[in-house]
C-alpha positions as a Markdown table, in Angstrom:
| # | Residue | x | y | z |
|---|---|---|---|---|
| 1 | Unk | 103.5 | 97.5 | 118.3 |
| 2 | Unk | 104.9 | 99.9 | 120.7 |
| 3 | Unk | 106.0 | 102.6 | 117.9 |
| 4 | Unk | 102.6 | 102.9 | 116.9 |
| 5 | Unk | 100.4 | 101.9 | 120.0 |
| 6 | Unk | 98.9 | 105.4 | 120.2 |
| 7 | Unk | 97.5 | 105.0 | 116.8 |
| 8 | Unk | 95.8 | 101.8 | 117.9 |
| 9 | Unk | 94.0 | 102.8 | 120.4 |
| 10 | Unk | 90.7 | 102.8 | 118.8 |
| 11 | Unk | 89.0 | 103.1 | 115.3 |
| 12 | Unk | 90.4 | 99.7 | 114.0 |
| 13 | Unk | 88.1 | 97.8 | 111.7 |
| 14 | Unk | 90.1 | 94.7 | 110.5 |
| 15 | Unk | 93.7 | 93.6 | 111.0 |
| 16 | Unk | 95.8 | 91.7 | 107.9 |
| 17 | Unk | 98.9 | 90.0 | 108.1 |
| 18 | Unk | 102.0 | 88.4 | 106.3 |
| 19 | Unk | 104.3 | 85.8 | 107.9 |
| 20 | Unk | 106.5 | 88.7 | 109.8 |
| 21 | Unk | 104.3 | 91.8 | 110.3 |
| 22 | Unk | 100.8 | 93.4 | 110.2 |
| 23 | Unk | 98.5 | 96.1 | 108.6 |
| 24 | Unk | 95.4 | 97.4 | 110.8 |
| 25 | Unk | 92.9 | 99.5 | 108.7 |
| 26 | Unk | 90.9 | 102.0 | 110.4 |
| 27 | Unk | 87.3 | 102.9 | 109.9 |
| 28 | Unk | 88.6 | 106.8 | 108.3 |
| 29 | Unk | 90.8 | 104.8 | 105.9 |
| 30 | Unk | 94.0 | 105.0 | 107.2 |
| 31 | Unk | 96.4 | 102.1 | 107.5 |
| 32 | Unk | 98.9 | 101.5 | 110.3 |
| 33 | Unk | 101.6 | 99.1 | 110.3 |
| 34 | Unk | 103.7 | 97.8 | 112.5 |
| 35 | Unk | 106.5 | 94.2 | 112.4 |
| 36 | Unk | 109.3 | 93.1 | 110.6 |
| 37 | Unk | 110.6 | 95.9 | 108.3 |
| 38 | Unk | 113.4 | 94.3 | 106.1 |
| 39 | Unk | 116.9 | 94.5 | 106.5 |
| 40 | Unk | 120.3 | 95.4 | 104.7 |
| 41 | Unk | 120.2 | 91.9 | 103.3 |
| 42 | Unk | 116.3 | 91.8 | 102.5 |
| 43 | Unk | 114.9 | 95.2 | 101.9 |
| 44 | Unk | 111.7 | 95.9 | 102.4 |
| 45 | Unk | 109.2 | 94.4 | 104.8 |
| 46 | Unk | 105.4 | 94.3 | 105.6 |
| 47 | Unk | 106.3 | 96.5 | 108.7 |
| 48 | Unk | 107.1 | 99.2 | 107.5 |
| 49 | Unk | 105.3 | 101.4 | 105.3 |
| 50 | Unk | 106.8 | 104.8 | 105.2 |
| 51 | Unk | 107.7 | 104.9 | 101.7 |
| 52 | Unk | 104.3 | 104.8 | 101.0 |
| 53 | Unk | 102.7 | 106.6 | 104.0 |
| 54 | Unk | 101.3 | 109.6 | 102.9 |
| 55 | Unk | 99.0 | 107.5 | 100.2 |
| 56 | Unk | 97.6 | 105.7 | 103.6 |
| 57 | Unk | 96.1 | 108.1 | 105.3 |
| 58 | Unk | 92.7 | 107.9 | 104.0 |
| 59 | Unk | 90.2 | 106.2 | 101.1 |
| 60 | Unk | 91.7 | 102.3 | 101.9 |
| 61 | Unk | 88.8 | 100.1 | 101.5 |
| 62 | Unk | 90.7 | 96.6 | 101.7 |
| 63 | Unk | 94.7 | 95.1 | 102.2 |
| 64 | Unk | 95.8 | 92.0 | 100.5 |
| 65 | Unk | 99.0 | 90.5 | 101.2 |
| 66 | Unk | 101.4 | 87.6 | 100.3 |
| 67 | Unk | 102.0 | 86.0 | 103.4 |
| 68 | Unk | 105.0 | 84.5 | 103.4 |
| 69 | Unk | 107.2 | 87.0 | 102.0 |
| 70 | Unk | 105.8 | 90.6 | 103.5 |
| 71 | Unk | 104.4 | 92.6 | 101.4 |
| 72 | Unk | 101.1 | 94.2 | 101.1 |
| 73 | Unk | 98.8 | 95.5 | 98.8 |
| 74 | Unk | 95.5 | 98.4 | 99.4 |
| 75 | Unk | 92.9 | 98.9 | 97.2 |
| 76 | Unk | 91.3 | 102.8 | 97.5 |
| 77 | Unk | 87.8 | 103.4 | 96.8 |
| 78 | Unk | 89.3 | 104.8 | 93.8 |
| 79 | Unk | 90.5 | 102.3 | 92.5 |
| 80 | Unk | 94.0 | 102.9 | 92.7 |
| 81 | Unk | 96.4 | 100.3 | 94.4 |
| 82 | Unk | 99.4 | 101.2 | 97.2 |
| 83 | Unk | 102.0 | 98.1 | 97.7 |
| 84 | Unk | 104.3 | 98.0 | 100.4 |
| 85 | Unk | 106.8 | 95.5 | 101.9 |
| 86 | Unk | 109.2 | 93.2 | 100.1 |
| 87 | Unk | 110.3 | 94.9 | 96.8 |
| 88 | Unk | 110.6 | 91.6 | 94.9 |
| 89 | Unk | 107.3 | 89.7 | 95.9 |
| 90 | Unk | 105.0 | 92.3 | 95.5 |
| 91 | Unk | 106.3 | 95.0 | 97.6 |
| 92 | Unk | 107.3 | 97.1 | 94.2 |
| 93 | Unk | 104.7 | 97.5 | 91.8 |
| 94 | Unk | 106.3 | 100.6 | 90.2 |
| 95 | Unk | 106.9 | 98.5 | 86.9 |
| 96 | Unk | 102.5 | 98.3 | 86.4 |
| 97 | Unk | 101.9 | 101.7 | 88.5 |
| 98 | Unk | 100.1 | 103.0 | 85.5 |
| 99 | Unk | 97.7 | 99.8 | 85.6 |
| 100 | Unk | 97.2 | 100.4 | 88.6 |
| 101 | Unk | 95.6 | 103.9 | 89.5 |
| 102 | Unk | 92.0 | 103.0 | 88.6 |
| 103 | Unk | 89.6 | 100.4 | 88.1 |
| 104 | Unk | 91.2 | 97.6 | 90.2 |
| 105 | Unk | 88.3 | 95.8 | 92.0 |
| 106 | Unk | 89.9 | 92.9 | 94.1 |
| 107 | Unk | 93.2 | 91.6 | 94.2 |
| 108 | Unk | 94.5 | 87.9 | 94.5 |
| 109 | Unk | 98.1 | 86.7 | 95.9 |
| 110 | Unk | 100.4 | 84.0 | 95.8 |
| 111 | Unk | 103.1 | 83.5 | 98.1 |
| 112 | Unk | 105.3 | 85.8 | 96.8 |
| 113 | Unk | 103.1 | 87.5 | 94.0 |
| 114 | Unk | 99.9 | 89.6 | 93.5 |
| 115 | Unk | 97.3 | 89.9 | 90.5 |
| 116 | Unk | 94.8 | 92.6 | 90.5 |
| 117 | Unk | 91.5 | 91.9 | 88.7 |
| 118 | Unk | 90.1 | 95.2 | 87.0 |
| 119 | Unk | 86.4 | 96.4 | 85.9 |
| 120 | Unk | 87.4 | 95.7 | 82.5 |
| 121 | Unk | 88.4 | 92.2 | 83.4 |
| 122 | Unk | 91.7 | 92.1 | 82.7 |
| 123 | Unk | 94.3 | 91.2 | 84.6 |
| 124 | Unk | 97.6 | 93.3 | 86.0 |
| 125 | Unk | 100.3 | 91.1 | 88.0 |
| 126 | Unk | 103.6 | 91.9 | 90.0 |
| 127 | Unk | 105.8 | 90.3 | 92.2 |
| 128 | Unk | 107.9 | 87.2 | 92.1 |
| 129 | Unk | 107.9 | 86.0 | 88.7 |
| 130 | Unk | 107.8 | 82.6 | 89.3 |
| 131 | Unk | 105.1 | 83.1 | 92.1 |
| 132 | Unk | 102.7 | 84.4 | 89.2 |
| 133 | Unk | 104.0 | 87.6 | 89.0 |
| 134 | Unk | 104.7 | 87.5 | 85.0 |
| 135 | Unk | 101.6 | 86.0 | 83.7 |
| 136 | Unk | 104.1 | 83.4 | 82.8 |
| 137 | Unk | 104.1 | 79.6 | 83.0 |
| 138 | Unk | 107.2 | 78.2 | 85.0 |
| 139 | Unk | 109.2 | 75.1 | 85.7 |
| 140 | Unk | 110.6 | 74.9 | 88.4 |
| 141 | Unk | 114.8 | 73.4 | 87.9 |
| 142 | Unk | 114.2 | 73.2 | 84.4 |
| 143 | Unk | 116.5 | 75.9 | 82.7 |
| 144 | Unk | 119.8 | 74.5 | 80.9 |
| 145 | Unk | 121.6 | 75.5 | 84.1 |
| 146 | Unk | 119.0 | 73.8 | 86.7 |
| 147 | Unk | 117.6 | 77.3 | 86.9 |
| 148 | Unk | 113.6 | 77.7 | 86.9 |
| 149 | Unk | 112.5 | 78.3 | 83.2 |
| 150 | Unk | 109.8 | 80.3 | 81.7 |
| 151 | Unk | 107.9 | 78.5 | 79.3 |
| 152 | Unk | 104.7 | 80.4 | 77.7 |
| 153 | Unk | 103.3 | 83.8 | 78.3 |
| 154 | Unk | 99.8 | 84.1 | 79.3 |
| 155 | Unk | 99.3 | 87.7 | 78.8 |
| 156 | Unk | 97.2 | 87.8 | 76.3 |
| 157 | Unk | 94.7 | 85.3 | 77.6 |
| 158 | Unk | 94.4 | 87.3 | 80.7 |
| 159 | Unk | 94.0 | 90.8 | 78.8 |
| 160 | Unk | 89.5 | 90.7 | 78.9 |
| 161 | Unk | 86.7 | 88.7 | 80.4 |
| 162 | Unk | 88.2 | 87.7 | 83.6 |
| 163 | Unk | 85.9 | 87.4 | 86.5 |
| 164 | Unk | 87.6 | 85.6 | 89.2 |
| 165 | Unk | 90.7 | 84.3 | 90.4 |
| 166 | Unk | 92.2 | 81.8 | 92.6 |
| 167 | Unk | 95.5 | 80.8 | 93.7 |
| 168 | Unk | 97.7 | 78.4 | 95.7 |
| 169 | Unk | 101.3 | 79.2 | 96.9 |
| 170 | Unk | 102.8 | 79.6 | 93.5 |
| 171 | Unk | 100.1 | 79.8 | 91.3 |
| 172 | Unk | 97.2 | 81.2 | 89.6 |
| 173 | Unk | 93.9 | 80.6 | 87.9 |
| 174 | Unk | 91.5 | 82.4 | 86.3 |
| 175 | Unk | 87.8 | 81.8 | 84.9 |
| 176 | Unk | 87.2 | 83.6 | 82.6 |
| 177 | Unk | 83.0 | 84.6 | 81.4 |
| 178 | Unk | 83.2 | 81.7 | 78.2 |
| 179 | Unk | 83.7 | 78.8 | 80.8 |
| 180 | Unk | 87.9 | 78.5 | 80.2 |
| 181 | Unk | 90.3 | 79.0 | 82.9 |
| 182 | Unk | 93.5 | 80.2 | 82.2 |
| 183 | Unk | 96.2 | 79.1 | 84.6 |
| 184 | Unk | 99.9 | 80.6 | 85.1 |
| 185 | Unk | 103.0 | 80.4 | 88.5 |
| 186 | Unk | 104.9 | 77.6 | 88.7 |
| 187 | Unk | 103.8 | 74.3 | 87.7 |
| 188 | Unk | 105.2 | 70.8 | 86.9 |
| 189 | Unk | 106.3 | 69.7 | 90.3 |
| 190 | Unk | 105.5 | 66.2 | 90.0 |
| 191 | Unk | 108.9 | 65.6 | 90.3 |
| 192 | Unk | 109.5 | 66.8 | 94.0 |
| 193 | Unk | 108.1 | 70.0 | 95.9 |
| 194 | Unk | 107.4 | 72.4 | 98.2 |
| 195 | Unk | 105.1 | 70.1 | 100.2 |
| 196 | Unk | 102.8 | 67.5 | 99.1 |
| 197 | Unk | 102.1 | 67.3 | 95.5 |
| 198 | Unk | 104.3 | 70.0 | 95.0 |
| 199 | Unk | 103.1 | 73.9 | 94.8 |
| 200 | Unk | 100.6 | 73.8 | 91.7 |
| 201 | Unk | 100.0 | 71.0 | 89.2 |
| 202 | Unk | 100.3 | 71.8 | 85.5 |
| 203 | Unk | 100.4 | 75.7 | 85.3 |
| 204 | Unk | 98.8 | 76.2 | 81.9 |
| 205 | Unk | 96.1 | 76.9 | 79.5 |
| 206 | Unk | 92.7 | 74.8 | 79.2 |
| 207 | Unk | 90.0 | 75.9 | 76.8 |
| 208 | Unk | 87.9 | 72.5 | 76.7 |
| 209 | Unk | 91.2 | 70.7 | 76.1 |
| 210 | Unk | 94.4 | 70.7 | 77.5 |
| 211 | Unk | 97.0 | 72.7 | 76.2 |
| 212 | Unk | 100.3 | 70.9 | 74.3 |
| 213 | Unk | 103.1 | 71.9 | 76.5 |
| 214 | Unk | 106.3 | 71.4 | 76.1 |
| 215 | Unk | 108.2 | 68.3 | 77.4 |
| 216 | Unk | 110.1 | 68.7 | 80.5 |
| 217 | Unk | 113.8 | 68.7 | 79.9 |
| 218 | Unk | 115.8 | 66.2 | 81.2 |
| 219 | Unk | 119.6 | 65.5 | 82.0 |
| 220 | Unk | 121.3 | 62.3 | 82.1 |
């Protein structure tokens, strides 16, 4: 921390991290950074924050990250959200930036994803898409080419009456006010993981009964 050591000197409230750098918030509002700051082969890191500095000087009331892949996110007592770090696991949130200038009350992450819960209750996502950062369902090896597959959209569910959310490493859940819990990331693991039992179990819709999903596709 040695590039920025004269900014920590004093004033820091709290101190967030990912799995290669950190993010000190200061009682004015101001963020510092400091830690791995991507490379030519993986750009962007939780490290550094300069493309984003000037909107970190002030009014941060709270940083989120996703830990293992760097990137962060601050909520402003406006509302608004600033996202740093690794572009394509939540680092980049340029393709919701208009979602996410007001309203944004708490935000949730993944392992590579973030989803913001607003005042209105819906929700707004970015980041790896598998990770949760579609509002889609995934299978993981599934594709006709053994690539991951997409398999239902769960936008629409997660468009009102959202008031909390949870995740694991690759997925999300969300209760919503009626009871139901709407569920996207990757799911069906059952075959073989990312650890025991796999990431998540059964990424999908339940609204009293379980959803009919799709069969898993298998090769000979």
């Amino acid at each position: 921390s040695s590039a920025v050591s004269d900014d920590l000197t004093s004033g820091v409230t709290q101190i967030y991290s990912t799995f290669e750098a950190f993010a000190a918030l200061k009682e004015d509002g101001s963020v510092v950074t400091w830690g791995y700051g991507g490379n030519q082969y993986s750009p962007g890191g939780g490290g550094d924050s300069s493309a984003v500095a000037d909107n970190l000087t002030s009014g941060v009331t709270q940083i989120y990250s996703t830990y293992y892949y760097n990137a962060f996110a601050a909520v402003k007592g406006d509302g608004s959200v600033v996202t740093w770090g690794s572009n394509y696991n939540g680092g980049d949130s340029s393709a919701v930036s208009d979602d996410l200038t007001s309203g944004v009350t708490q935000i949730y992450s993944t392992a590579g994803a973030f989803a913001a819960l607003k005042t209105d209750g819906s929700v707004v996502t970015w980041g790896n898409p598998s990770h949760g950062g579609d509002r889609q369902v995934w299978r993981k090896g599934q594709g006709a080419s053994g690539e991951d597959e997409a398999y239902a959209d769960m936008s629409g569910d997660l468009s009102s009456e959202v008031t909390q959310i949870y995740s694991t490493e690759g997925a999300f859940a969300a209760l919503k006010s009626d009871g139901s819990v709407v569920t996207w990331g990757m799911g069906d693991l059952e075959d073989g993981g990312w650890g025991p039992g796999g990431w998540t179990v059964g990424a999908q819709y339940f609204n009293g009964t379980s959803c009919s999903c799709p069969p898993k596709r298998t090769t000979e």
